[in-house]
N, C-alpha and C positions, 0 to 999 in steps of 0.2 A: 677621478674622472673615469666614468665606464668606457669599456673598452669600446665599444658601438661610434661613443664621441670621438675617442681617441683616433679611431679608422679614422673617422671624417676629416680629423685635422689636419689627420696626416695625408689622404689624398688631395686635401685643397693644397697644400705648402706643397706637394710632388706636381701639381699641378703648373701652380707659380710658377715653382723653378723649373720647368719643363719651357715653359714659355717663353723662358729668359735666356735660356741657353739655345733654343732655336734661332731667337731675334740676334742672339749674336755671332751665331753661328754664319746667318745672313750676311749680318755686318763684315763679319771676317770675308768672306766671301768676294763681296764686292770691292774689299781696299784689294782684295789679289787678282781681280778683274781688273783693275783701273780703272773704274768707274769713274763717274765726275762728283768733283763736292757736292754738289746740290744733293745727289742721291742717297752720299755718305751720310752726310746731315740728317734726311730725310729716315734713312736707315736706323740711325740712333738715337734721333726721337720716338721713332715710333718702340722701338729697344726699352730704352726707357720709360716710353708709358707705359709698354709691356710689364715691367719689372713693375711700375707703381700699383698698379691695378692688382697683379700677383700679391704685394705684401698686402694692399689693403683687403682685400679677401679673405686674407690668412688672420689679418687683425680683426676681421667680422665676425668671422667664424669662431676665433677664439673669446671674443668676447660671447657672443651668443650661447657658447659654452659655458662659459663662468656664468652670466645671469643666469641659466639653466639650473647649472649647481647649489648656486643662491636658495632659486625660488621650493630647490627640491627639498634642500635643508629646512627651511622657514617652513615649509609644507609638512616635514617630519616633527620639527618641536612641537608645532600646533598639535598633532597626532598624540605625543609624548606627554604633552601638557592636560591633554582629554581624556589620556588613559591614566593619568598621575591623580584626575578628580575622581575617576571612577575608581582604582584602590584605596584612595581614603575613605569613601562610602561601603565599600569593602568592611575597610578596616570597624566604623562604625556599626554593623553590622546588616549592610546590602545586601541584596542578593546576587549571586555571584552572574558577572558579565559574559555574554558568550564574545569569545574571541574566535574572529574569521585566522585561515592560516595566512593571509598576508599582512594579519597585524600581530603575528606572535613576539616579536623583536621588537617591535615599537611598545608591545603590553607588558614585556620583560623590563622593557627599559624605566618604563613608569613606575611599575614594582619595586626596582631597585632603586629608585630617585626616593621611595616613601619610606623603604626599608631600613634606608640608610639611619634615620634619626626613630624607629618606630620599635616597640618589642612589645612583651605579652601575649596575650590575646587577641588583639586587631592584626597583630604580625601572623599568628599564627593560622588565622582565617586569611589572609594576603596569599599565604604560601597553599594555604587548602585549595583556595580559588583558583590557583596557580594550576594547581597537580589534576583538576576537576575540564582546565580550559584546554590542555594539552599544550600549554606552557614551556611548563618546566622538560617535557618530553622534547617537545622542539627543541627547546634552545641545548640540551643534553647532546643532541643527535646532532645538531651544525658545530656545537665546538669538537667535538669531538669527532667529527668529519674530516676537518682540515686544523687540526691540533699538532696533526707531525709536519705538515707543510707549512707551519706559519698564517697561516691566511688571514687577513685583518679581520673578515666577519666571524670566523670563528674566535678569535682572539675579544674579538668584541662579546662576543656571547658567552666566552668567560669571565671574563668582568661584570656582566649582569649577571652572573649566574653566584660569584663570590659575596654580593650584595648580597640579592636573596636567599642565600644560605641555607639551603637544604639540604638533607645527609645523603639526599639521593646525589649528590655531585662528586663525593669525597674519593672513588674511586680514579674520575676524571682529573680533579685535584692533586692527586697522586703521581696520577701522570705528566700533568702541565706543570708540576716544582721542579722539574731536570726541563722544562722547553727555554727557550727565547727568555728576555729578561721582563720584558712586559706580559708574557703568559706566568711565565712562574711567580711573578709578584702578586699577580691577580689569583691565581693557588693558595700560595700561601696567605694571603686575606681569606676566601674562602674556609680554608679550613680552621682560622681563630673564630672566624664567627659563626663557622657549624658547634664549636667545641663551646662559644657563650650561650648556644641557645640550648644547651643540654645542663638537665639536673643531675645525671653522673656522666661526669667529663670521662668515667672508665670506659662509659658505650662506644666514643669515636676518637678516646686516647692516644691510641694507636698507631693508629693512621696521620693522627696529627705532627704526632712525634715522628712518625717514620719519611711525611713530607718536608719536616723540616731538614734532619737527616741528607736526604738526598738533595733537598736543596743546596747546600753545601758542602756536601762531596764534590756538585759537578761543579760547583762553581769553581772559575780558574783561578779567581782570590778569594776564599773563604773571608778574610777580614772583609773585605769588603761590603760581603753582607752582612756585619752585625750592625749597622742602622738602619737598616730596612728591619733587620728580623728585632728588634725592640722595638720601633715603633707600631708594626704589625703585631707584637704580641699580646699588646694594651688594648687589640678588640679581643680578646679573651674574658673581658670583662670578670665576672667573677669567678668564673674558672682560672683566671691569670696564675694565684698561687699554686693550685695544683699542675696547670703545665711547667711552674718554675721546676717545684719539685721534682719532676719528672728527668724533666732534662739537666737539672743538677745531680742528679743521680744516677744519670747513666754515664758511658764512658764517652760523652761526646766532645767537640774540638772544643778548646777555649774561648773562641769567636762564638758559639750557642751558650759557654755559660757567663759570659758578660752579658750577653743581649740578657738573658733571662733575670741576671741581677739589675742591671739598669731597667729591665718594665716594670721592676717590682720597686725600685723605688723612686719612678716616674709616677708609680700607682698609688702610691703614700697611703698603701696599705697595711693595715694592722700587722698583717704577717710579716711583709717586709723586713721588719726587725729581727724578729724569731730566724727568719730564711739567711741570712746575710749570717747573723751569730753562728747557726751551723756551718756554713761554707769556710767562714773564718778558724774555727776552733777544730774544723776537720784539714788542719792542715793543707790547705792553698797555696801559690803561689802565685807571682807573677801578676797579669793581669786579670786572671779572677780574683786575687787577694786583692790586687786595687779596686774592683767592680762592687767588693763584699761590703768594701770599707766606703767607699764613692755611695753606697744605698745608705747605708746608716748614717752619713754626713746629709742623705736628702730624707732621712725620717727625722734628725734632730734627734736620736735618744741614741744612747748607747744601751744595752742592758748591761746587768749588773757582770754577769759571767765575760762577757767579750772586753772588759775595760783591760786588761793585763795584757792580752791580746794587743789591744789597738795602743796601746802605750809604747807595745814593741815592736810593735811596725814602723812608729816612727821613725825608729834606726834602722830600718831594712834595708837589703843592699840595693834594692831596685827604688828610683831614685818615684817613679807613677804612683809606689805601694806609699812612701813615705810623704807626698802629694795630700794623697786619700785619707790617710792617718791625720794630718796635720786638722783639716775641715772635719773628722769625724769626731777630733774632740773637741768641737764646740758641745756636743750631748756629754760630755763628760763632768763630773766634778771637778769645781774649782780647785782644788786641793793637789788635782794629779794634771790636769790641763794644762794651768798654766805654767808648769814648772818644765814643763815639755813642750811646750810652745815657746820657750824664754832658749831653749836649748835649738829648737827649731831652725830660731833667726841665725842662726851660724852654723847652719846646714852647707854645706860644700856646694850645692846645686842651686840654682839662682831659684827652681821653679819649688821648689821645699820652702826657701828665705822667703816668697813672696806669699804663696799659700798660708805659713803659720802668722804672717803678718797679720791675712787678711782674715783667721781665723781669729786672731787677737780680737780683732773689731770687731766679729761679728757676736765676741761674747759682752759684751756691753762694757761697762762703764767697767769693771774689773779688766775685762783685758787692755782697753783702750789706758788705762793707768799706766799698766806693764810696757806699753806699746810709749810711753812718754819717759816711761824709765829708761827702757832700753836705748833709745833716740840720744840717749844724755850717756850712759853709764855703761853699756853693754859692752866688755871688753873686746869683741870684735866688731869689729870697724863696717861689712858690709851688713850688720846687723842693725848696725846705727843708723847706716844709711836706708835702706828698705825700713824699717821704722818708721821715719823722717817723713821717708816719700808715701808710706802708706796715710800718714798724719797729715800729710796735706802741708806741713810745715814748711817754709823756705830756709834752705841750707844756710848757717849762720858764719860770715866771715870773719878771720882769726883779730879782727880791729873789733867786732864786738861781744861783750860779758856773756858769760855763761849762766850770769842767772836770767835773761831775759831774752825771749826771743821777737823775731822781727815783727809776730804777727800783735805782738803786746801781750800776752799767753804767758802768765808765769811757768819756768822751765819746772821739770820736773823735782829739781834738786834744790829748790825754794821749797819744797809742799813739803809738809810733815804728816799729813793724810793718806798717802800712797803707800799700799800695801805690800810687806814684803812675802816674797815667794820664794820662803826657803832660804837656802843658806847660797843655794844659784845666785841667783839677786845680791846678797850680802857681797860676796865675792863678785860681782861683777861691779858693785858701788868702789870697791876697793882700789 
């Protein structure tokens, strides 16, 4: 509500109540006069209609405000939506639009409605258009106006300004990654998608890295932001791997190089694998060793150097690393996987037993064997159990055979087809 409205409501409602407290002030008056009832009556009805009359005024005015509001909005999309046809025509290659200065904000806005899903060539005459209409100058000079104050319009025009993605913003973007949580969110988008719309990510590298940086210094929980900054990082687009690399190789918090390992294998990019394997064989810990291992569980391969590796993190002492190990060798060979996930299911930690369970199944019909063996044979007990419960099977009571189960499912230890794993296996039949 503009402040102009806001006066107004607020002299009507001072109004009201002015009126109401005079008519009572009367009323008082006359009960300490001793007047006669009729007048007292008379006194505080009119008291009362005073008062009705005050709220309904208040309730007019306020409503006339909100349709106000309404009709101002409806009026602004309509604008947003006219200047959202004229950038696409842009983009096709129109001729560039003159923008008045009281439609700079509503032409930025359209911009970045078209920018959002747009790249190439039609994006990059978008942004020409922009720089030519006095655009991008504008909306430069209001965020960056009331940037240290918070102000919503400025805050607004950083947001349209992270869309649009131009490199002329990156120093402003630098600034808004230490503001407010809704300015520095809108920064750090900006500067991934200045850094996808360049062919050497080294031009605006920099900057990128050093707005992340700050973003998390000033944060009061760094963990905090590492889901904002992985999801943020995935508009990096093809530049994604090289900001990983970046920031896995600087000395930055732990919370920058998870996020950087989970965009990279949210991205289920080729490199991914290659990135994750050096984090891991450079000696990790902790939760970037869980993050290295969590990516190659979401690429599905392990490569060939990292399997010795990820074999021995399944006994790691940290209970997240030995989690991520469990799902990462489903990319493993049969050979080393499953004799390690059979060890898995009697993991100490319930969330280790539940993981290698559900690694079992997701290796197909091999592990799901293993996963029917162990239900029946596996000489500890909550491994039989999580088994069972991963199989979907119902727990079998001690009145009924061990070769058959409730579901009519011959048990494991009827099949002569089920494969042994090792001499583990052997020793657990025993």
């Amino acid at each position: 509500m503009g402040e102009s409205r806001l006066a107004a409501l607020f002299l009507t409602i001072l109004a009201a109540g002015t009126a109401m407290v005079v008519a009572m002030v009367a009323l008082l008056v006359q009960f300490t006069d001793g007047a006669e009832e009729a007048a007292v009556w008379r006194s505080l009805i009119v008291a009362m209609a005073g008062a009705g009359v005050g709220l309904s005024v208040t309730a007019i005015v306020h409503l006339s405000l909100i349709a106000s509001r309404r009709s101002a909005y409806l009026r602004r999309e309509a604008r947003v939506v006219s200047w959202t046809e004229a950038w696409c025509a842009v983009a096709a290659g129109a001729d560039t639009p003159t923008v008045k200065p009281v439609d700079t904000d509503v032409a930025a806005e359209g911009a970045a409605l078209v920018l959002q899903d747009l790249t190439g060539e039609g994006a990059q005459r978008i942004r020409q258009a922009l720089r030519d209409g006095g655009v991008i100058e504008a909306e430069l000079s209001l965020a960056t106006r009331g940037l240290l104050g918070q102000a919503g319009d400025s805050t607004a025009a950083l947001g349209r300004l992270a869309w649009i993605a131009v490199p002329e913003a990156l120093p402003l973007f630098e600034v808004a990654s230490t503001g407010s949580e809704r300015a520095s969110r809108a920064a750090l988008l900006g500067v991934m998608r200045v850094l996808a719309e360049q062919r050497k990510p080294e031009q605006v590298g920099s900057s990128v890295v050093l707005a992340i940086e700050e973003h998390v210094t000033a944060s009061r929980d760094p963990e905090a932001t590492r889901p904002y900054l992985t999801a943020v990082m995935m508009a990096a687009g093809e530049n994604l791997p090289w900001l990983c690399r970046e920031l896995l190789g600087n000395n930055e918090t732990a919370c920058v190089h998870v996020a950087a390992l989970d965009a990279m294998g949210r991205s289920h990019r080729p490199e991914a694998g290659d990135i994750a394997t050096t984090v891991l064989l450079g000696g990790s810990t902790g939760e970037t060793k869980a993050a290295a291992l969590r990516t190659l569980a979401q690429v599905g391969h392990v490569p060939p150097l990292a399997v010795k590796t990820v074999v021995k993190a399944a006994s790691d002492e940290v209970t997240a690393v030995r989690v991520n190990a469990a799902y990462a060798l489903v990319g493993v060979g049969q050979a080393v996987a499953l004799p390690t996930l059979w060890h898995g299911l009697a993991d100490p930690a319930w969330e280790v037993r539940r993981a290698s369970a559900d690694a079992l199944l997701r290796y197909g019909r091999a592990g799901e064997e293993v996963l029917w063996r162990a239900s029946e044979h596996h000489k500890d007990r909550f491994a039989r159990d999580v088994s069972t419960m991963v199989l979907g099977v119902p727990t079998r009571s001690p009145a009924e055979p061990a070769t058959a189960n409730p579901a009519g499912k011959p048990a494991p230890a009827s099949r002569t087809d089920l494969p042994l794993i090792g001499d583990v296996v052997v020793r657990g039949q025993a």
